[in-house]
N, C-alpha and C positions, 0 to 999 in steps of 0.2 A: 610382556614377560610375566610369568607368573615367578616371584621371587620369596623364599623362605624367610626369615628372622629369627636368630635366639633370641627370647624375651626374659629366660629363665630368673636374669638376676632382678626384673622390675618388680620391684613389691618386696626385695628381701633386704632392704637395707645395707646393698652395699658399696656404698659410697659411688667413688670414681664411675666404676665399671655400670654401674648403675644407670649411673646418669648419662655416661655418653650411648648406650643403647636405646634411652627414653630420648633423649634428642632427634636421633637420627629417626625413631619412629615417628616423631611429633610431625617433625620438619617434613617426613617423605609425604606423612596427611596434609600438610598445608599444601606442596608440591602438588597433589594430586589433585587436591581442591579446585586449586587456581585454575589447570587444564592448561592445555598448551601441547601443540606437536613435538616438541623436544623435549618436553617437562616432566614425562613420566607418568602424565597423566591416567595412561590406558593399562598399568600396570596392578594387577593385583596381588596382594603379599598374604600371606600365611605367617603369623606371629607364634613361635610355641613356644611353651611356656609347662611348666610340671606344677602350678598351681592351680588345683581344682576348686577349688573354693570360689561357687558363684558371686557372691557378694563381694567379696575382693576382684573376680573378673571384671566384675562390671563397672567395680571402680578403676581396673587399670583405662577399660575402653577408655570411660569418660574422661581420664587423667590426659590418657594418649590423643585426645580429639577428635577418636574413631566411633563415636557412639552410633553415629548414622552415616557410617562411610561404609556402605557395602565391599569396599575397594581391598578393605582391612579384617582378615578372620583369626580369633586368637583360637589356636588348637592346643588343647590340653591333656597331654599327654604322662598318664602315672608312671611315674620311676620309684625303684628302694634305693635309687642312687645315680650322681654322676656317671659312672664308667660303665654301670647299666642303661643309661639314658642312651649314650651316644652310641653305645656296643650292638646294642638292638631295639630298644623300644622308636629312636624315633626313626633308624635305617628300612624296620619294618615299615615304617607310616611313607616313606618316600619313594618306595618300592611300590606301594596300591596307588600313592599319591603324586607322583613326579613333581618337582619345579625347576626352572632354569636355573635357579642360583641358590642356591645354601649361605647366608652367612652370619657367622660367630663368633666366640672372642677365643683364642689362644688353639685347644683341642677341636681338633675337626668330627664329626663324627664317621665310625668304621661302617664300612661294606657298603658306598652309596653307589650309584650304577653310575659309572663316567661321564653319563651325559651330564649328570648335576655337575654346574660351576660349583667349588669352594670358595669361600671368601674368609680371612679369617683376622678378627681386628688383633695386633698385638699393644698394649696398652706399655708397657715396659719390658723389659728381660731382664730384674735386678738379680732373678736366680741363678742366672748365670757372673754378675759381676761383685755380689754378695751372696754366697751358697751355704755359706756360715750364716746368717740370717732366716734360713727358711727349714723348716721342718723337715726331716729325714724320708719321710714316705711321699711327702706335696714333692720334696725335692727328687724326687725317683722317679713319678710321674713324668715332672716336668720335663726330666734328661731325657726319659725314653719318648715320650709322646708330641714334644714340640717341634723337635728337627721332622718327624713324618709329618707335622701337620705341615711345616713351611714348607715341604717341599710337593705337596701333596696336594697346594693352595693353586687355583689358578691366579689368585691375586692377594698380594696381602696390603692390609691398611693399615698403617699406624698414624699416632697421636702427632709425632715432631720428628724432625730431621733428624734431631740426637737419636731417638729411639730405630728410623731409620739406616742409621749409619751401625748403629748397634748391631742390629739382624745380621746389616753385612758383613761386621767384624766377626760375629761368633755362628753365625750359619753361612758364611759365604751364598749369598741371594745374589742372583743378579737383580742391581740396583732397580731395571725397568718395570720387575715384580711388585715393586712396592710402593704404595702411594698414602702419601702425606695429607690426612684431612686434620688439621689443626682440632681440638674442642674449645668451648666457648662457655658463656655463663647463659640460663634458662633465664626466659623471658620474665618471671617474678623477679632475678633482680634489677633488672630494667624499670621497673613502677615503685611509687614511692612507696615508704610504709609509712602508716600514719601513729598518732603519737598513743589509738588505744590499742594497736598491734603490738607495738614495743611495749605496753605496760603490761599487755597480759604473755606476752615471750616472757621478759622480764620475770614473771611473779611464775610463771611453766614449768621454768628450769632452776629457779632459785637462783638466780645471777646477783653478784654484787653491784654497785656503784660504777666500781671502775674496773677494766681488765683487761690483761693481754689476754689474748686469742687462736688458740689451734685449734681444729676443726679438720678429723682425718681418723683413719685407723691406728692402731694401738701397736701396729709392727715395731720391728726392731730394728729396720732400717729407717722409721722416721726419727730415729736419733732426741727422742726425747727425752730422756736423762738428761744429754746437753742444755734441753731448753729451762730443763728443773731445776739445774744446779743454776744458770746464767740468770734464772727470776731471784734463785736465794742471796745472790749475791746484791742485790738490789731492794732488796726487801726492807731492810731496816732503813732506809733512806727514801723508800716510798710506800708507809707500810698501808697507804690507802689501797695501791693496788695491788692486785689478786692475778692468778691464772687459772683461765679456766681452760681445760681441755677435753674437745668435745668429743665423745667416740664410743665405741660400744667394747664397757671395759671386761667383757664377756667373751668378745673376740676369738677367736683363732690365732695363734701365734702371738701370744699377747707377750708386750716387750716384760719382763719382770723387774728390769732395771728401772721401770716406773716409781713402783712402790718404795724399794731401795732408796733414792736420791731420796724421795719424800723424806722418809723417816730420819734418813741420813740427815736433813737439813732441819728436821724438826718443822715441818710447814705444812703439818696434813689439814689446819686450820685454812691455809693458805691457797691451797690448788683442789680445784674445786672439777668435778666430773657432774656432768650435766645428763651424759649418759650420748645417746644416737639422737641429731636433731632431726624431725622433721621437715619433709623439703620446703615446706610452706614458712617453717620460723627462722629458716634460712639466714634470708636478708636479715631479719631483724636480729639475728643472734651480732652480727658483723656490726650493725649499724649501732650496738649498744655498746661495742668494744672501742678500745684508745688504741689497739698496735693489733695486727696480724702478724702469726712468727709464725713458718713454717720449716722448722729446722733439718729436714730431711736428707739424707746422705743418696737416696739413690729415686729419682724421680722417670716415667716417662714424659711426664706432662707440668701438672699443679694444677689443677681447677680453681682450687681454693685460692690460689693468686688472684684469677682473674676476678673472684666473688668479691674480693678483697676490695679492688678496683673500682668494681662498680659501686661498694659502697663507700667511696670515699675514705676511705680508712688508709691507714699505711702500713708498708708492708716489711717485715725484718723477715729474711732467709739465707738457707745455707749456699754457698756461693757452686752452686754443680752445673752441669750443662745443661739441663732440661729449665732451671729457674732462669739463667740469661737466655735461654731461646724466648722463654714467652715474657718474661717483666722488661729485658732491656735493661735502659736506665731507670724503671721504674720503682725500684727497690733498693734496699740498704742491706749489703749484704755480709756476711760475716762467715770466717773458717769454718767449715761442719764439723769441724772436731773441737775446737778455742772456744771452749766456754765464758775467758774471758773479753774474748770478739764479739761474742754473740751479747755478751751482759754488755756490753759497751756501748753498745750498737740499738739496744734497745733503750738504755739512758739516756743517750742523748735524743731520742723521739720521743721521750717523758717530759725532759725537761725544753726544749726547743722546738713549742710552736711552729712557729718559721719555717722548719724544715720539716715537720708535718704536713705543712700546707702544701709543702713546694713538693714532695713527693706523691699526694693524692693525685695532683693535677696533674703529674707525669704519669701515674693510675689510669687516670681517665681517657687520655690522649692513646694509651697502649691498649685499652679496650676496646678500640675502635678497630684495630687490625683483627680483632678472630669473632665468627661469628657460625651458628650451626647451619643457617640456611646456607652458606659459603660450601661449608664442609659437607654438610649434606647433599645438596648438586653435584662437590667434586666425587663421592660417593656412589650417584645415582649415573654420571658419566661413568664412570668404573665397570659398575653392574652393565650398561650397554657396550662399551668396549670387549667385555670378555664373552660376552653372548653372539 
């Protein structure tokens, strides 16, 4: 099969969506490597991507593990935009250029000749179940251009079963349309970091001593306000630690009720912006923290749960259906709205050892169930089922 890829988001810092596209390309080059008559091995993919910039190309190959895979070609295609991109510039390219499968995350692209499979990953659908959180124009988009993509898709992929069941709630999908590949955590944090990677993370981002830990977008469904007021409430009885929270405070759709609490509480000494981590200082950013909180009102997945996990750390979140799909009993969880649930809730993993320990290890034991080779095979079946 000659099979397409969006790559658009790798190289742009953004977050989630980011990483599960880098996966699934990593994963399909070890697949291919290995060889095998069911493995996918005879498969060549087209990666495109709207970054022309050689030097950055050449680092996504290397990144991806395609440097000397002829199997893998990244096509770089110029846009002045999104709804340009998909509208004509890359329809033009698949018209001279054919491939079996097209696939992308949410927006499918217009006017491709029926023979191309659609594939299209959905990652969440909170714009549908918080519309008040999402910008007036993203949100217009979304209404008019999601339902034609789902229906338009010869397969759709999502993150989790919640997010699954979602589709079928607000686009009625028949359920056989759509398949479930779990995401996982990237092979750096699988390997240790050693004691001069955390001093110079450490000394990178100007990290304190001690700190609880977000690591995520700056939206306004991750309900951080909650998490800013449930730190202030803690504060003067643990005033060694700090919050830091990671993200890019430049963002789109940036929450404003950020700044707010801060000032409200008088703690702008206190919470500390590191800014957009690097994938590489990852691990180490986790590994330097005492509590992961991820206070989110409306999830498809959590990655940063499972990042959590693997570094031994413990994890406080908001009690929704996407955080009990992937943590289980792994987590301590607290009302997404009860600020004083959520301050509660992270006291007691300040002050109780014991029950730090005993929640990492329940971390660890729940890391073992999601993995990208896993989800990328279930993936690469997909792409041969519909072909």
């Amino acid at each position: 099969m000659k099979i397409g890829i969006d790559i658009r988001n790798i190289g742009k810092k953004r977050t989630g969506d980011e990483v599960v596209f880098f996966n699934l390309v990593k994963n399909l080059a070890k697949i291919s490597a290995k060889g095998g008559p069911a493995s996918g091995w005879d498969n060549t993919y087209l990666l495109f991507t709207d970054i022309l910039d050689k030097d950055i190309i050449a680092s996504i190959r290397f990144d991806l593990g395609i440097k000397d895979n002829d199997k893998f070609k990244i096509i770089s295609l110029k846009s002045a935009g999104k709804f340009i991109w998909n509208a004509w510039i890359l329809p033009r390219y698949l018209k001279k250029n054919p491939v079996d499968i097209y696939h992308t995350q949410y927006i499918l692209p217009f006017f491709v000749s029926k023979k191309i499979k659609l594939v299209t990953t959905i990652h969440d659908v909170s714009f549908n179940a918080h519309p008040e959180m999402i910008g007036k124009i993203d949100l217009l988009f979304l209404k008019l251009l999601i339902p034609k993509s789902l229906k338009k898709a010869s397969q759709i992929i999502t993150v989790s079963e919640f997010t699954k069941n979602e589709i079928i709630k607000f686009y009625n999908i028949n359920s056989e349309k759509i398949e479930v590949a779990h995401n996982a955590v990237g092979g750096n944090f699988l390997q240790d970091v050693s004691e001069e990677k955390l001093q110079s993370v450490k000394n990178k981002y100007n990290l304190p001593e001690k700190f609880i830990l977000y690591i995520g977008t700056m939206q306004p469904r991750k309900n951080l306000p909650t998490l800013i007021e449930a730190y202030a409430k803690i504060k003067n009885t643990n005033p060694e630690i700090k919050l830091v929270l990671c993200g890019n405070i430049n963002s789109h759709n940036f929450d404003k009720g950020i700044n707010q609490k801060i000032e409200e509480h008088l703690i702008q000494e206190d919470v500390i912006f590191p800014g957009f981590i690097d994938e590489e200082d990852k691990p180490a950013i986790f590994k330097l923290s005492q509590i992961f909180c991820y206070p989110s009102l409306y999830e498809g997945f959590g990655i940063p749960l499972l990042e959590a996990f693997a570094s031994n750390i413990p994890v406080v979140a908001s009690d929704i259906p996407a955080h009990r799909e992937v943590g289980e009993k792994s987590i301590s969880y607290f009302e997404p709205k009860n600020v004083a649930n959520c301050s509660q809730k992270i006291k007691i993993l300040i002050e109780r050892p014991d029950l730090r320990d005993n929640l990492t290890q329940k971390g660890i034991s729940q890391l073992a169930n999601f993995s990208w080779r896993k989800s990328t095979q279930k993936i690469l079946e997909t792409y041969e089922k519909i072909v």
